[in-house]
VOBADO-966426 format. One line per field, with one value per residue: residue in one letter; x, y, z of N, C-alpha, C, O, CB in turn. Coordinates in pm, 1 decimal, m for minus. Each point is the difference from the previous one (the first is absolute). Glycine has a CB too. Layout:
N
residu <- (a, ...) .
nX <- (X, ...) .
nY <- (Y, ...) .
nZ <- (Z, ...) .
caX <- (X, ...) .
caY <- (Y, ...) .
caZ <- (Z, ...) .
cX <- (X, ...) .
cY <- (Y, ...) .
cZ <- (Z, ...) .
oX <- (X, ...) .
oY <- (Y, ...) .
oZ <- (Z, ...) .
cbX <- (X, ...) .
cbY <- (Y, ...) .
cbZ <- (Z, ...) .
***
This chain:
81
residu <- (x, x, x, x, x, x, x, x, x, x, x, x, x, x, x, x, x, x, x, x, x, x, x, x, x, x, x, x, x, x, x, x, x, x, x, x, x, x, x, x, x, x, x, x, x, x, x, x, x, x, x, x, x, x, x, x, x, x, x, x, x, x, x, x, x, x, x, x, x, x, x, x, x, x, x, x, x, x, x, x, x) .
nX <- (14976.4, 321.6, m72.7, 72.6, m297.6, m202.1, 66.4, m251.2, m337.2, 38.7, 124.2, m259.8, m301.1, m50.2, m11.3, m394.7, m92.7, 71.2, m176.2, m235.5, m11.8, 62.8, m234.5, m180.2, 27.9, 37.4, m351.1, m27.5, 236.1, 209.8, m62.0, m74.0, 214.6, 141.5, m70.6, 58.5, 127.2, 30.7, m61.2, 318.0, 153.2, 109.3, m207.2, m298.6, m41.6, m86.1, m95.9, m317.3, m54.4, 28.0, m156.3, m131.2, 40.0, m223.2, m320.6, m163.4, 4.1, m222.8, m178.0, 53.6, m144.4, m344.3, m143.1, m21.9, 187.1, m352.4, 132.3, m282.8, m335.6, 147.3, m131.7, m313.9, 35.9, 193.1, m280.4, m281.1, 107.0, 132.4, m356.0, m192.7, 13.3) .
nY <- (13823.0, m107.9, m329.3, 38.9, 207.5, m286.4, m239.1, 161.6, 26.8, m318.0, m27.0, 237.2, m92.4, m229.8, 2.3, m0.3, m255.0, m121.2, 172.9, m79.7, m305.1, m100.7, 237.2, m14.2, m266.2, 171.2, m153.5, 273.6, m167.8, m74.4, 401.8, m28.2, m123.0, 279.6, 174.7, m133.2, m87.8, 424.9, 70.5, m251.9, 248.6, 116.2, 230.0, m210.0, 78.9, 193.3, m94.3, 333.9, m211.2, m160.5, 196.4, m2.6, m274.4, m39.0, 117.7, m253.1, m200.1, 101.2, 1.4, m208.2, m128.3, 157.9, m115.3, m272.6, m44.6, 214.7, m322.4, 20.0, m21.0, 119.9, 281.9, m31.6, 246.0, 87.1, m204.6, 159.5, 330.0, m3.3, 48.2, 242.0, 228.1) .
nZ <- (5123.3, 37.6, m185.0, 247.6, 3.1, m132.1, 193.9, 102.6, m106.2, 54.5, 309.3, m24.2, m153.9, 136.1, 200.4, m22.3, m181.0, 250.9, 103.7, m149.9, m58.7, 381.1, 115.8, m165.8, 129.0, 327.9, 134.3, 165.8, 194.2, m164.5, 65.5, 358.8, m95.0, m235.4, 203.8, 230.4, m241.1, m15.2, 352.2, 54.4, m214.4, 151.7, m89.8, m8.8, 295.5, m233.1, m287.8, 83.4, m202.3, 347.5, 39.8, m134.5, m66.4, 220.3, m175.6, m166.1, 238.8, 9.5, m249.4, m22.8, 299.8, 12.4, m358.6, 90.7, m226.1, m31.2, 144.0, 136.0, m22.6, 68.2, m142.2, 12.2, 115.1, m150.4, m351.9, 139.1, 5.6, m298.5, m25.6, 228.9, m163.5) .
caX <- (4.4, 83.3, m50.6, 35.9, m118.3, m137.4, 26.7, m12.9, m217.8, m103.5, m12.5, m67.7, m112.9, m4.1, 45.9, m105.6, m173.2, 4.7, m57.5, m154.8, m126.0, 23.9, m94.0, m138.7, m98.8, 27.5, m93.0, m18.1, 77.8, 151.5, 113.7, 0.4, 89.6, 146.1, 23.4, 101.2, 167.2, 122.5, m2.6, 67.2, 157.1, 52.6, m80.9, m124.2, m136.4, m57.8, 42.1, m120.9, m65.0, m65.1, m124.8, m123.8, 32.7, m43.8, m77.5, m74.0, m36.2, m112.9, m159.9, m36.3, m18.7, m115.0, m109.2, m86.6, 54.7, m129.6, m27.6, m48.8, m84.6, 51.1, m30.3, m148.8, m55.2, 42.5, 21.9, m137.6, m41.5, 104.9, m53.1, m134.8, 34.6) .
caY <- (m36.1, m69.3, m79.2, m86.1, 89.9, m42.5, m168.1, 13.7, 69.9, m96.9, m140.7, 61.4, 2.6, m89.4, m20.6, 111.7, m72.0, m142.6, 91.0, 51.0, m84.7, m76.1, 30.1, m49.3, m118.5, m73.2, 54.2, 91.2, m4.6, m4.4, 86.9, 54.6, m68.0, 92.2, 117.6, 21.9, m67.4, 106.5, 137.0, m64.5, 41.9, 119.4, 159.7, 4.3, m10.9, 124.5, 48.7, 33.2, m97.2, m150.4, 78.8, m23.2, m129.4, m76.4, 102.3, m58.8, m190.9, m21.5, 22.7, m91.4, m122.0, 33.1, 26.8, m147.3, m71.5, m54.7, m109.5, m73.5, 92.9, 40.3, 107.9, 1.1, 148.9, 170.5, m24.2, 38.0, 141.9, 76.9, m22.7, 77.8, 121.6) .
caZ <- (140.1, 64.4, 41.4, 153.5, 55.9, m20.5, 84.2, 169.0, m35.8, m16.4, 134.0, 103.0, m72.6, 52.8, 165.9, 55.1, m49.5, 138.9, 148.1, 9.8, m36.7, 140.9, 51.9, m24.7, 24.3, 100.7, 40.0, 75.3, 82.6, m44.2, m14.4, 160.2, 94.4, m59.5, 20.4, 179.0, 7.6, m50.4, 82.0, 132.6, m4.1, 97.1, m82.9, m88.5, 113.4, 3.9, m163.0, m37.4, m95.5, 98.3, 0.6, m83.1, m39.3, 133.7, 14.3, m170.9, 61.6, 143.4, m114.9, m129.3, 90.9, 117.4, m87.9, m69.8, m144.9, m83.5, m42.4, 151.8, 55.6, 99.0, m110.8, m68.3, 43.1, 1.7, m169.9, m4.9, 20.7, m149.1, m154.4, m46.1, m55.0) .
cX <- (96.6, m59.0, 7.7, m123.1, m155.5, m36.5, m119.5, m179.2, m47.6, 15.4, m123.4, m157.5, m66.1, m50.4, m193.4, m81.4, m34.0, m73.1, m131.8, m94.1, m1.7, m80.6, m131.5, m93.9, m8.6, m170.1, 6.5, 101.7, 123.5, 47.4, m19.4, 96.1, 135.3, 15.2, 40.7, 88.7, 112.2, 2.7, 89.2, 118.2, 42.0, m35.6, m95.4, m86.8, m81.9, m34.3, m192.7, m114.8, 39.1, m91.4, m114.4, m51.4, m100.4, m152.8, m124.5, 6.5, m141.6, m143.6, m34.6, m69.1, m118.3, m119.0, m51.5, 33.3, m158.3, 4.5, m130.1, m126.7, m7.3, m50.5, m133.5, m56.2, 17.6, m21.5, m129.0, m23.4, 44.5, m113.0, m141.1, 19.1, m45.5) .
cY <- (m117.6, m141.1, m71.1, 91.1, m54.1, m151.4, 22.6, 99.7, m107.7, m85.1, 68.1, 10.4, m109.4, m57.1, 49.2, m46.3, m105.7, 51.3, 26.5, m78.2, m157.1, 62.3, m15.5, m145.5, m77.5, 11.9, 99.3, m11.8, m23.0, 172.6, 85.9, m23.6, 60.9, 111.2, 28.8, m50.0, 170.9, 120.9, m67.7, 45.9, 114.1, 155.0, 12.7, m7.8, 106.8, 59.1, 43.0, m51.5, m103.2, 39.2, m10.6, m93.9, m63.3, 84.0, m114.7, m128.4, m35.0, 32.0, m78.5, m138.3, 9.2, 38.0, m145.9, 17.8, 6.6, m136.7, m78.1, 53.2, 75.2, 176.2, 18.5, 97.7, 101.1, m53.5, 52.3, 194.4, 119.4, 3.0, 43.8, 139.0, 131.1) .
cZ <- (16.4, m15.7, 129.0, 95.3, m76.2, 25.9, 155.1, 32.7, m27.6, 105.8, 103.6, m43.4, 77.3, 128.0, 71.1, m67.8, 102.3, 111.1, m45.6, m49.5, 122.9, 126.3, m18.2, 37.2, 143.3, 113.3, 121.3, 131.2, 29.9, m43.4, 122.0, 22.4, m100.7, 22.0, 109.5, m21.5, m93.4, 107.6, 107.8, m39.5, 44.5, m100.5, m92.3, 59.3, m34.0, m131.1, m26.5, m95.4, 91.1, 26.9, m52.6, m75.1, 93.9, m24.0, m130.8, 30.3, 66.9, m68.0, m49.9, 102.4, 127.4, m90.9, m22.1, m126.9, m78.5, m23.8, 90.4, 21.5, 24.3, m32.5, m75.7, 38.9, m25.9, m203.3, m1.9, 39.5, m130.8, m76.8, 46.6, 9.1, 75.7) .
oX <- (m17.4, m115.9, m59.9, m95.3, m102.7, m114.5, m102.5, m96.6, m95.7, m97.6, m99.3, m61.7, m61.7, m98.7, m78.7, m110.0, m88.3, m118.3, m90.6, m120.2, m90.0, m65.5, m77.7, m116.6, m44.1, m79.3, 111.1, 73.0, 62.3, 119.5, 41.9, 80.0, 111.0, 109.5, 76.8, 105.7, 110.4, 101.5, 14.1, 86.8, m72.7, m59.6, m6.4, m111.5, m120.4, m46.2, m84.3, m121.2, m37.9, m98.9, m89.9, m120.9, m110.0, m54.8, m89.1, m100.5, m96.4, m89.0, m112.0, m115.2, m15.2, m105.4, m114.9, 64.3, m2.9, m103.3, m40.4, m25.2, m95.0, m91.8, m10.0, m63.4, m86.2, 23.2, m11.4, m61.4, m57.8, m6.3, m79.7, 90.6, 28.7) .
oY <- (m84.3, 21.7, m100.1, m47.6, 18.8, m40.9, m47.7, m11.5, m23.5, m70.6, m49.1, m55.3, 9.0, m64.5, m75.8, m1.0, 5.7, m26.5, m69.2, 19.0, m83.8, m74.1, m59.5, m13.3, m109.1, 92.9, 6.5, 93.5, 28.3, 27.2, 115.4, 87.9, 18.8, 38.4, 92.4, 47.3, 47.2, 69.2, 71.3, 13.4, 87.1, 15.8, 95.6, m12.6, m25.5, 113.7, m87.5, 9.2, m82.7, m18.7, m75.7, 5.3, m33.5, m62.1, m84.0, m69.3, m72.2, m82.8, m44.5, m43.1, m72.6, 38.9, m41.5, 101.5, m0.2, m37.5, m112.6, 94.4, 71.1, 58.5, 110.9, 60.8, 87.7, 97.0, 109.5, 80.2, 95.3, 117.1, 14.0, 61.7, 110.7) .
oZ <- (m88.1, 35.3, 39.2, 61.7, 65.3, m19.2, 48.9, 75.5, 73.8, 25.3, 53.6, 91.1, 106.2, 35.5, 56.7, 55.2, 85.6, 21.8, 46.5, 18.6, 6.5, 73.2, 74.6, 37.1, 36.1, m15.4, 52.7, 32.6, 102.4, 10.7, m8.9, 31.9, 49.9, m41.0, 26.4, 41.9, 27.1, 7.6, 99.4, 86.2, 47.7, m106.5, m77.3, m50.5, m0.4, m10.3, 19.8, 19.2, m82.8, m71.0, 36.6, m22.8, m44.1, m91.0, 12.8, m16.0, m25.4, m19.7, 25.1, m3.9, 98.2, 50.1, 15.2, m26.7, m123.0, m55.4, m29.1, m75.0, m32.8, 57.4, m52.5, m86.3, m3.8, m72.2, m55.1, m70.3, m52.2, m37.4, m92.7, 55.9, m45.6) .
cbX <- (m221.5, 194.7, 61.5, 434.5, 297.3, 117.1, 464.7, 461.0, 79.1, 83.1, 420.4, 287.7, 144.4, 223.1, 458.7, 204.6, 115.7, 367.4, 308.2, 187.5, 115.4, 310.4, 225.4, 214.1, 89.2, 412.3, m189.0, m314.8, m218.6, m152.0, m16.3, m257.1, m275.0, m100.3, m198.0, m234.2, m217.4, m138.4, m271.4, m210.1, 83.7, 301.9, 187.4, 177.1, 237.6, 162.6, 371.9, 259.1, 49.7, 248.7, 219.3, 165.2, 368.5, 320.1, 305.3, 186.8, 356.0, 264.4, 133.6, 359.7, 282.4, 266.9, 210.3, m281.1, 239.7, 81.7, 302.1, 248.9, 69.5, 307.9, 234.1, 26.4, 75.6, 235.5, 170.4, 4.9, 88.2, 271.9, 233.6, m238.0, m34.7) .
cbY <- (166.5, 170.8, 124.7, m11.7, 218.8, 224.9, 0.3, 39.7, 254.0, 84.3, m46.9, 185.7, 82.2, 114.3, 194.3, 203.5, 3.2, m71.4, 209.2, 180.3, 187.1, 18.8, 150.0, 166.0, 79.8, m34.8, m196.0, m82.0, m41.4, m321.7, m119.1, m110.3, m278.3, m133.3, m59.7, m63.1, m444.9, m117.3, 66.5, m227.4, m197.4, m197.4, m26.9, m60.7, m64.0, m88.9, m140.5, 131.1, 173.7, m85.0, 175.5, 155.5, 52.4, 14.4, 388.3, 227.2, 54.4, 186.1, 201.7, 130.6, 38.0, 63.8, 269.1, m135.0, m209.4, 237.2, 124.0, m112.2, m143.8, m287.7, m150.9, m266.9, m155.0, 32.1, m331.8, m390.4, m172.4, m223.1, m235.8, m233.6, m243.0) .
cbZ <- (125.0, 117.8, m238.9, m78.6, m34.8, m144.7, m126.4, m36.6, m207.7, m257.6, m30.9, m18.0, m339.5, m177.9, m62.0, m0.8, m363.9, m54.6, 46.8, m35.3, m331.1, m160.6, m48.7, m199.1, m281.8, m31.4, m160.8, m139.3, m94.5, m122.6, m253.9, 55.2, 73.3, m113.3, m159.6, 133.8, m89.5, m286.7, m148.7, m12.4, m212.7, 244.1, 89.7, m99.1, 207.2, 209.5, m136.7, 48.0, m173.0, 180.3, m15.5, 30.5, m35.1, 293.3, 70.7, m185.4, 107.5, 245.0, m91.2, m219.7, m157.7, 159.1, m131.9, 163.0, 225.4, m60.1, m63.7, 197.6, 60.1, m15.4, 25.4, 71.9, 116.0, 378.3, m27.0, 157.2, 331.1, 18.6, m34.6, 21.7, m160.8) .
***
């Protein structure tokens, strides 16, 4: 393999690990606020993974975490048998 072509796989690798482990720690309402800001660009308003992206946001951010009280109820109902 080329080393310049295997330079450039590994920047990119890289590149897409960063991203996704930046998403991951981001919290619920910072990657809201990234995802409108990217659906604001021009021919990604409509892009289907924003969409569903936005979609999987909103859920997650209407379930609760279990850290809190808040959730003690739906944890309690999960576990009985």
């Amino acid at each position: 393999m080329n080393p310049l072509l295997q330079e450039v796989l590994v920047a990119v690798l890289v590149a897409a690990c960063a991203l996704f482990s930046a998403w991951r720690l981001m919290s619920l309402r910072l990657r809201l606020r990234c995802v409108d800001a990217l659906s604001t660009l021009p021919g990604a308003g409509r892009a289907r993974f924003l969409v569903s992206l936005r979609e999987r946001t909103l859920a997650q951010l209407g379930a609760g975490c279990a850290g809190c009280g808040g959730a003690a109820g739906q944890a309690a109902k999960s576990r009985a048998p």
